[in-house]
Backbone as a chain_set.jsonl record, in Angstrom:
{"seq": "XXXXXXXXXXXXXXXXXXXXXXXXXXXXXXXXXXXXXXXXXXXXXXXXXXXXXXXXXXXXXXXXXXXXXXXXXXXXXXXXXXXXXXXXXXXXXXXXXXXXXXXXXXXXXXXXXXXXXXXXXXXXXXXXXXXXXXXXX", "coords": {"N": [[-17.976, -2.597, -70.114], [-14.525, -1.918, -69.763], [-11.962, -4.168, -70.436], [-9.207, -3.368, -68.43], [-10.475, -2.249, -66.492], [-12.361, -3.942, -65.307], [-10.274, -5.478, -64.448], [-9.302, -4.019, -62.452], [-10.972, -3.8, -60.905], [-11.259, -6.197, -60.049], [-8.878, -7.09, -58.849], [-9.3, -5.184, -56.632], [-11.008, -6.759, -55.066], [-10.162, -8.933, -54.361], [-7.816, -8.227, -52.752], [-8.839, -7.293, -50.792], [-10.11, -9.913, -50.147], [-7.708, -11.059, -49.147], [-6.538, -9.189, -47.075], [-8.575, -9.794, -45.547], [-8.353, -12.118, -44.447], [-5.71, -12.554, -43.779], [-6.111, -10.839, -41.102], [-7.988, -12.617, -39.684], [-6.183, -15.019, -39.336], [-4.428, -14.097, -37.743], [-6.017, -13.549, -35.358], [-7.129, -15.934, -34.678], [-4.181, -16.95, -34.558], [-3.576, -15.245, -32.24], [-5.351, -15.838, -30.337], [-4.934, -18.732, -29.918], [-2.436, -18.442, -28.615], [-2.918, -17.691, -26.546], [-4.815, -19.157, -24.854], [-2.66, -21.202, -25.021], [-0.759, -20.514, -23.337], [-2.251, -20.614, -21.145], [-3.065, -18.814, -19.092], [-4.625, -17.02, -16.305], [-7.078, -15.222, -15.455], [-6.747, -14.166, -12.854], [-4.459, -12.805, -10.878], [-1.421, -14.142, -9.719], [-1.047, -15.676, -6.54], [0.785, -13.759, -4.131], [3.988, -15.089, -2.413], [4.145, -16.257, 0.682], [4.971, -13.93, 3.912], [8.653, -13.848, 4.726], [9.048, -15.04, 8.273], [8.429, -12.294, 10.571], [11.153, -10.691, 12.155], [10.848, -9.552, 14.253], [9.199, -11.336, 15.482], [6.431, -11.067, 15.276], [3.052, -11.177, 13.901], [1.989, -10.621, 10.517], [-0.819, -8.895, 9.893], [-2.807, -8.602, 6.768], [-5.528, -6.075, 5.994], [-7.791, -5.802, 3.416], [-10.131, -3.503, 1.696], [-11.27, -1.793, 3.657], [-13.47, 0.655, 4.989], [-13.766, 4.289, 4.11], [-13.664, 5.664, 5.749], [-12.812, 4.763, 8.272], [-10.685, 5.013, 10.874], [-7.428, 4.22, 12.374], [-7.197, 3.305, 15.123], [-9.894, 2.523, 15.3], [-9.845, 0.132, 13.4], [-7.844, -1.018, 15.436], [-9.526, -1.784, 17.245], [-11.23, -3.127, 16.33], [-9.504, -5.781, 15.936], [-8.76, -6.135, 18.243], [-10.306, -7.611, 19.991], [-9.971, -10.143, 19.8], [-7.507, -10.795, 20.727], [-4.077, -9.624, 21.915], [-3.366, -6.649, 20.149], [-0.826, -5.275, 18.791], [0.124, -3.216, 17.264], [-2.171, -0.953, 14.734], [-2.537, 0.222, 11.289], [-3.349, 2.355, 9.081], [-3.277, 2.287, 5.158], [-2.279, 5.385, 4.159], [-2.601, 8.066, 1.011], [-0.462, 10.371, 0.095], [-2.188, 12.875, 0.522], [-3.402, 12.246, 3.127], [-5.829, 11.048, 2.54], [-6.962, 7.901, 2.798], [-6.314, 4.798, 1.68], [-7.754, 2.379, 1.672], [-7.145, 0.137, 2.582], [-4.945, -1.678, 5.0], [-2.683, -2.782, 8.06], [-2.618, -4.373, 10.52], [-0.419, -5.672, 13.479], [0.413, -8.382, 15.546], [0.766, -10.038, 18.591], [0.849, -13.288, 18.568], [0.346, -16.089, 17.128], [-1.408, -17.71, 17.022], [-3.653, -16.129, 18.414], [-3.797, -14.32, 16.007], [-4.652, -15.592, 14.043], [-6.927, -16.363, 14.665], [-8.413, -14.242, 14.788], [-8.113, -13.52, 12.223], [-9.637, -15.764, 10.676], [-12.305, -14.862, 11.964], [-12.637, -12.382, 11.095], [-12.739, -12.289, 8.472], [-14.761, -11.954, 5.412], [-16.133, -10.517, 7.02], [-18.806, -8.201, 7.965], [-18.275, -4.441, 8.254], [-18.541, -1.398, 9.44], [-19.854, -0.706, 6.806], [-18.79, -2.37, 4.655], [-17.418, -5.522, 3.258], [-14.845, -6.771, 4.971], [-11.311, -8.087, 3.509], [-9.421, -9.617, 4.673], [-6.236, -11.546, 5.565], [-3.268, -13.581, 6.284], [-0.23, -10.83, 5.715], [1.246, -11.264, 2.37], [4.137, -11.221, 0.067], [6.352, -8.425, -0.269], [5.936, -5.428, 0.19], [4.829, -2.916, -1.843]], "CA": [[-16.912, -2.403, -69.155], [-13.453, -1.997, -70.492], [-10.688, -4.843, -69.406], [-8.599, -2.188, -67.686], [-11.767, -1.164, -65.176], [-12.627, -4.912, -64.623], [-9.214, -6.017, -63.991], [-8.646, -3.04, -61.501], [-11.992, -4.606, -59.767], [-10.959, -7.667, -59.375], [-7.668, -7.368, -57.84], [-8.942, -4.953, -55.371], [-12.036, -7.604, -54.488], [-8.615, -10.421, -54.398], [-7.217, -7.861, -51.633], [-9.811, -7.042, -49.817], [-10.317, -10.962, -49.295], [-6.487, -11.414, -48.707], [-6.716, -8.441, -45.874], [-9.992, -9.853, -44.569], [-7.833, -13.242, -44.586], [-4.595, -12.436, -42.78], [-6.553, -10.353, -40.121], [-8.642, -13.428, -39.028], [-5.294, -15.763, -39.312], [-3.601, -13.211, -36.615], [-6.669, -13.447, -34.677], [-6.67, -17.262, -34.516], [-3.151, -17.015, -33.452], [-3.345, -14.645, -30.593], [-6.574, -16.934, -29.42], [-4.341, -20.088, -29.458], [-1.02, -18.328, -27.61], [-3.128, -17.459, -25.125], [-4.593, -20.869, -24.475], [-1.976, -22.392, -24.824], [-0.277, -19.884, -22.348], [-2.897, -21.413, -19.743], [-2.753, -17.503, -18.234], [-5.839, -16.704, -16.216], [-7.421, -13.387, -15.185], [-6.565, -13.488, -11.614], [-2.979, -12.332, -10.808], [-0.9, -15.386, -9.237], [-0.609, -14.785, -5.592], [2.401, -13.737, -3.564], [4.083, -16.248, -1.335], [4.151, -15.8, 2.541], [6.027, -13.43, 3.435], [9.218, -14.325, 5.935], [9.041, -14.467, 9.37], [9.555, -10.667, 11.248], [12.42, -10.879, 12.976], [10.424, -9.174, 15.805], [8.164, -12.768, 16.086], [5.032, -10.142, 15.454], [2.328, -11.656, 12.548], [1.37, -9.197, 10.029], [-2.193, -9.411, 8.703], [-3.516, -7.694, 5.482], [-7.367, -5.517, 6.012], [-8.614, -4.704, 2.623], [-11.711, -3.222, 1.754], [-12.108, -1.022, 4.856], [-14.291, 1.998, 5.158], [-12.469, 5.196, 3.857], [-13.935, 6.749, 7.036], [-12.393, 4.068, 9.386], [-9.247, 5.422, 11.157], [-6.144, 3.588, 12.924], [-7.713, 3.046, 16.325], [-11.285, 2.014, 15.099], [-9.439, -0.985, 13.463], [-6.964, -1.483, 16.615], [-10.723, -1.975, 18.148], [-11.772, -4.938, 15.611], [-8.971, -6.577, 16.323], [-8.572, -6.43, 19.767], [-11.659, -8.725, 20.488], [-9.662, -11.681, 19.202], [-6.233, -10.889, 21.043], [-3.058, -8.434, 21.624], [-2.796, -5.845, 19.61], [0.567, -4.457, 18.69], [-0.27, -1.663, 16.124], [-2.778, -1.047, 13.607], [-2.146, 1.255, 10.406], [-3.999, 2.695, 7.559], [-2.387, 3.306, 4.548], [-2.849, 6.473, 3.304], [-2.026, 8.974, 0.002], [0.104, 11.38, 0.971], [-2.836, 14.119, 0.998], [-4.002, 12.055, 3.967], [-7.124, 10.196, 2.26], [-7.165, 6.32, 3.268], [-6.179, 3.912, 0.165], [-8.956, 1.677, 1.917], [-6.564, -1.203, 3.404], [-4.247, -1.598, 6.463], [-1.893, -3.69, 8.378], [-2.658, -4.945, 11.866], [0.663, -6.683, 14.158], [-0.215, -9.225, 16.306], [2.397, -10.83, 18.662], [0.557, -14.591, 18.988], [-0.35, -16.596, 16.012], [-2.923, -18.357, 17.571], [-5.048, -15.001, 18.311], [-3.901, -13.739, 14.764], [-5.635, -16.597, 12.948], [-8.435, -16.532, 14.636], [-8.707, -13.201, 14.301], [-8.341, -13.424, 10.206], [-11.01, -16.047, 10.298], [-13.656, -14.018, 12.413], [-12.807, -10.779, 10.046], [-12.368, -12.232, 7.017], [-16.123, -10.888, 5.108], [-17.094, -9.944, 8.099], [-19.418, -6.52, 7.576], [-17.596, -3.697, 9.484], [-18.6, 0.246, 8.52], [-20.84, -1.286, 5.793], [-17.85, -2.656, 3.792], [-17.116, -6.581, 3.683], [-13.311, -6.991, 4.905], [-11.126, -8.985, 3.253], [-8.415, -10.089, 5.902], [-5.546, -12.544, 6.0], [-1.881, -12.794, 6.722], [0.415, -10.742, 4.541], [2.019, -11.808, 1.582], [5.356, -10.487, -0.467], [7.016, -7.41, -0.441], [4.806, -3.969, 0.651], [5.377, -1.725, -2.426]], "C": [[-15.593, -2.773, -69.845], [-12.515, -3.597, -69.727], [-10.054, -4.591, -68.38], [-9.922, -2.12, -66.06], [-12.276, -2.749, -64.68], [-11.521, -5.782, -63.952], [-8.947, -5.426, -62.517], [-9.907, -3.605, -60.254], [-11.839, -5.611, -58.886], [-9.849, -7.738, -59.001], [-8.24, -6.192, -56.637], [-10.13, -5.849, -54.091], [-10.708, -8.681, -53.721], [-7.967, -9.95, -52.825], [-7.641, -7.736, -50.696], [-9.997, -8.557, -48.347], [-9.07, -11.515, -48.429], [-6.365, -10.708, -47.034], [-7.558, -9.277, -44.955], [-8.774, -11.427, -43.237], [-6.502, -13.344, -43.344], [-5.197, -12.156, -41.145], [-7.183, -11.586, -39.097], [-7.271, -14.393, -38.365], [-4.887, -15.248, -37.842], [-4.836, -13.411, -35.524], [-6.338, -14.617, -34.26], [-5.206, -17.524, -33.416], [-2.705, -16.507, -32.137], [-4.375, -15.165, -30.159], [-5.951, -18.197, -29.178], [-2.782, -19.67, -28.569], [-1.616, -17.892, -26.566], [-3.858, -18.317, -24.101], [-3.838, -21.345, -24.059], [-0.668, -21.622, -23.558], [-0.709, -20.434, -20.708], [-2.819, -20.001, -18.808], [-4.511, -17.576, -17.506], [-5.848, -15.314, -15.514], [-7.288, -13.441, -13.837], [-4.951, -13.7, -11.712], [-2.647, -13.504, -9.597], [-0.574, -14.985, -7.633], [0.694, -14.901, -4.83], [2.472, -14.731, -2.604], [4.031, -15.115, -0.109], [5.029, -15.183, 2.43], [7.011, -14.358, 4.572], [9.076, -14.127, 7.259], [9.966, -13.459, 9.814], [10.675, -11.023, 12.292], [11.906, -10.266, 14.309], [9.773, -10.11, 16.286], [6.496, -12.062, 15.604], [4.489, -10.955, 13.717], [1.661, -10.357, 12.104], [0.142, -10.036, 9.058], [-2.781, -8.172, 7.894], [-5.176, -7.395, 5.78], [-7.117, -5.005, 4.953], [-9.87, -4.559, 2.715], [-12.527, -2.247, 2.781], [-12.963, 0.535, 4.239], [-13.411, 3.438, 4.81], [-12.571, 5.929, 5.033], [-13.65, 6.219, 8.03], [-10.487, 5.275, 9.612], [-8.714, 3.962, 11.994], [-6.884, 3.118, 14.615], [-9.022, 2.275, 16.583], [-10.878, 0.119, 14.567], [-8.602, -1.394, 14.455], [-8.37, -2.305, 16.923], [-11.023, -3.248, 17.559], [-11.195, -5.774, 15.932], [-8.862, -7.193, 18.036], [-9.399, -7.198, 20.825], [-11.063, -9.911, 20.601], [-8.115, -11.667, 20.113], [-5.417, -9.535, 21.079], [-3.015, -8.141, 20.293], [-2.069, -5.082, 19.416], [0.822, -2.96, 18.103], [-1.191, -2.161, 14.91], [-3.011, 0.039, 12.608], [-3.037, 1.098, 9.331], [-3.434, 3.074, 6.809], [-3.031, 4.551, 4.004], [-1.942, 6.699, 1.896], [-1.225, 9.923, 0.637], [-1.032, 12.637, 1.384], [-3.292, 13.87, 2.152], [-5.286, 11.381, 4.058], [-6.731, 8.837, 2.417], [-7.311, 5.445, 1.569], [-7.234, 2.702, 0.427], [-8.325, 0.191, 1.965], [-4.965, -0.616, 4.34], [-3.815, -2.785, 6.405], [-2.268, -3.696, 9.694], [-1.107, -6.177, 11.938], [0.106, -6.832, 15.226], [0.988, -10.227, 16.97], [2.161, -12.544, 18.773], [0.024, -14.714, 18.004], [-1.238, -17.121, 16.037], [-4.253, -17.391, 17.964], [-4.71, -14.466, 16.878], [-4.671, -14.693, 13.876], [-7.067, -16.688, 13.558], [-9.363, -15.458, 14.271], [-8.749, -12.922, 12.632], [-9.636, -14.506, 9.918], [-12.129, -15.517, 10.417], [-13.825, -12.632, 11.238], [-13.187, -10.845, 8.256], [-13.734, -12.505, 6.658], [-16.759, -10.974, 5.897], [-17.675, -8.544, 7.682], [-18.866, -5.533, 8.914], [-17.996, -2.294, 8.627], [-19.425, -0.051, 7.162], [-19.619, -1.758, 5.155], [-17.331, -4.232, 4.373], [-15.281, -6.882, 3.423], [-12.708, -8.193, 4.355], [-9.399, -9.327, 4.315], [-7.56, -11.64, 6.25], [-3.705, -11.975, 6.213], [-0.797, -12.097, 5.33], [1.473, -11.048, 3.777], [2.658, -10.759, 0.594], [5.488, -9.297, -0.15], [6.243, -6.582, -0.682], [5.593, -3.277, -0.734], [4.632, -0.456, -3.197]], "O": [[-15.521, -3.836, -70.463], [-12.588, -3.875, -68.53], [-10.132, -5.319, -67.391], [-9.779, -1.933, -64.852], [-12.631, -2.758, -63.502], [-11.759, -6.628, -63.089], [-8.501, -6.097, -61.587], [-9.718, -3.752, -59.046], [-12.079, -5.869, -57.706], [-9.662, -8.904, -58.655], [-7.589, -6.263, -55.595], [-10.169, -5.727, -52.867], [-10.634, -8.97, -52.527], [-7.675, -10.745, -51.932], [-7.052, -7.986, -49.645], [-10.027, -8.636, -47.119], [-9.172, -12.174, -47.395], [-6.168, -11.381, -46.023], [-7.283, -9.435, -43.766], [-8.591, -11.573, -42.028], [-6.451, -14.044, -42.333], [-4.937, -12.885, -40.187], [-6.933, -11.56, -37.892], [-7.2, -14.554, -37.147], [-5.036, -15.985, -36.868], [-4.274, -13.417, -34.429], [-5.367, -14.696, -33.508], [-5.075, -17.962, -32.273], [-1.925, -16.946, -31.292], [-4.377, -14.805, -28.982], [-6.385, -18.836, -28.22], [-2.135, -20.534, -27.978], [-0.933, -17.662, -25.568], [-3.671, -18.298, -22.884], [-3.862, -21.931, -22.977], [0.197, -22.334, -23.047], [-0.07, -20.603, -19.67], [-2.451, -20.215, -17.653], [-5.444, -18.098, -18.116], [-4.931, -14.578, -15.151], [-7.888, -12.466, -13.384], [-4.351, -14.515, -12.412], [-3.452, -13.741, -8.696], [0.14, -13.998, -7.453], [1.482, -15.847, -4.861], [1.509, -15.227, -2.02], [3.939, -13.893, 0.013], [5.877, -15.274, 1.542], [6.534, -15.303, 5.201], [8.957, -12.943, 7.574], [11.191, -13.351, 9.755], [10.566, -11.837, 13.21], [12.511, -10.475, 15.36], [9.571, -10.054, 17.499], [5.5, -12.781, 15.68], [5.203, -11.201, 12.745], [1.094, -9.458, 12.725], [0.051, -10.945, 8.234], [-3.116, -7.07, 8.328], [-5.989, -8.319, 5.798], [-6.431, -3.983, 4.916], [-10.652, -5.149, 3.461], [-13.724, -1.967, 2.842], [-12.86, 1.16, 3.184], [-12.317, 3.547, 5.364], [-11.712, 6.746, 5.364], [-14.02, 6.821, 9.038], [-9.684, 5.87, 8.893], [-9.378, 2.942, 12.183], [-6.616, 1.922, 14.732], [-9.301, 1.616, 17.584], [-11.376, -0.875, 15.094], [-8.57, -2.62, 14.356], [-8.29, -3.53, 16.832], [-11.065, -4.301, 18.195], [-11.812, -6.768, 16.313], [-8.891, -8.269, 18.633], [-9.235, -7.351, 22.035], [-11.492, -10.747, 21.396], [-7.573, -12.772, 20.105], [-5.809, -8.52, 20.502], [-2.743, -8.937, 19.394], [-2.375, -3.947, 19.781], [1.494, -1.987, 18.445], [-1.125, -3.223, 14.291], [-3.752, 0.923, 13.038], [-3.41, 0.059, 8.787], [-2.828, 4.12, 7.043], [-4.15, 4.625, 3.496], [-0.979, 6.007, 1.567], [-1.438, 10.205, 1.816], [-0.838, 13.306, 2.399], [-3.733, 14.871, 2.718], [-5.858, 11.112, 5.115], [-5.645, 8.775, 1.841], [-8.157, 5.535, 0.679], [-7.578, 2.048, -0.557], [-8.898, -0.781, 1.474], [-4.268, 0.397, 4.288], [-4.036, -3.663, 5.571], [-2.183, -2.532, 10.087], [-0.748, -7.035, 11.131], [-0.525, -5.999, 15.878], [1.812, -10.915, 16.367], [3.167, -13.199, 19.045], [-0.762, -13.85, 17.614], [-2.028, -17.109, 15.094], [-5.442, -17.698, 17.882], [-5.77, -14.012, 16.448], [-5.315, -14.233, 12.933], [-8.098, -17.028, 12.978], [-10.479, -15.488, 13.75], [-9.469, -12.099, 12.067], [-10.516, -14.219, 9.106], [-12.972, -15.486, 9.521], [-14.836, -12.122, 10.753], [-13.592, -10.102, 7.361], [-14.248, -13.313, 7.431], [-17.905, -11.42, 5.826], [-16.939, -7.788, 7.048], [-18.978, -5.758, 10.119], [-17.8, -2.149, 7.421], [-19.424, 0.96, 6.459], [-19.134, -0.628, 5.203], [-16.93, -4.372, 5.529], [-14.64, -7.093, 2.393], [-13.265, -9.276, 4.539], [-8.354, -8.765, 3.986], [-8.0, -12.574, 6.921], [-3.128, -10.889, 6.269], [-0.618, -12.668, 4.255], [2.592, -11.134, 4.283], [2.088, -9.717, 0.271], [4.477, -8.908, 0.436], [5.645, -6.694, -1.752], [6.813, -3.118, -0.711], [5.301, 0.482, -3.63]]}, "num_chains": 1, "name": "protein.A"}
């Protein structure tokens, strides 16, 4: 083996380990900024929102049935207390995004009503139901 052909070996063995080398380094460091970030995998939740200026409590239904309509949930609620209105959101084509808003004008039937609902089984689907928090967007 000439000089030339073992030299050319051994610097690209030298790089190889240098590459291998950095790559791990960078690893290391995006495993300790994200530690030390203290981030976790659930998204931080929104505060309360303010009280409506109409006095009315708004409570959050996810999880519903895509085949529930606006009246079927009026009905869930309405076991527990006045019901003011109850809305599904939709897409615009008219398919159900598979959560809603129920208004409720007494806080004392709206909480009881978010405890009784909340994974309660309704349409086979376990609701998740409390009051809503930040800014609808």
């Amino acid at each position: 083996m000439h000089a030339t052909a073992f030299a050319a070996l051994a610097l690209r063995h030298w790089i190889g380990i240098a590459v291998v080398a950095l790559a791990l380094a960078w690893l290391a460091a995006a495993i300790a900024l994200r530690l030390s970030a203290g981030r976790s995998k659930a998204a931080p939740k929104r505060p309360a929102r303010p009280p409506r200026a109409d006095g009315l409590i708004e409570i959050y239904v996810g999880n519903l049935s895509y085949d529930m309509n606006d009246a079927q949930l009026n009905a869930e609620f309405s076991k527990y207390g006045i019901v003011e209105s109850a809305r599904i959101i939709t897409h615009p084509s008219g398919k159900s995004k598979g959560y809603g808003f129920v208004l409720m004008p007494h806080r004392a039937e709206a909480e009881i009503a978010c405890k009784a609902l909340n994974g309660a089984d309704v349409m086979g689907r376990k609701l998740r139901v409390n009051e809503a928090r930040g800014a609808s967007k």
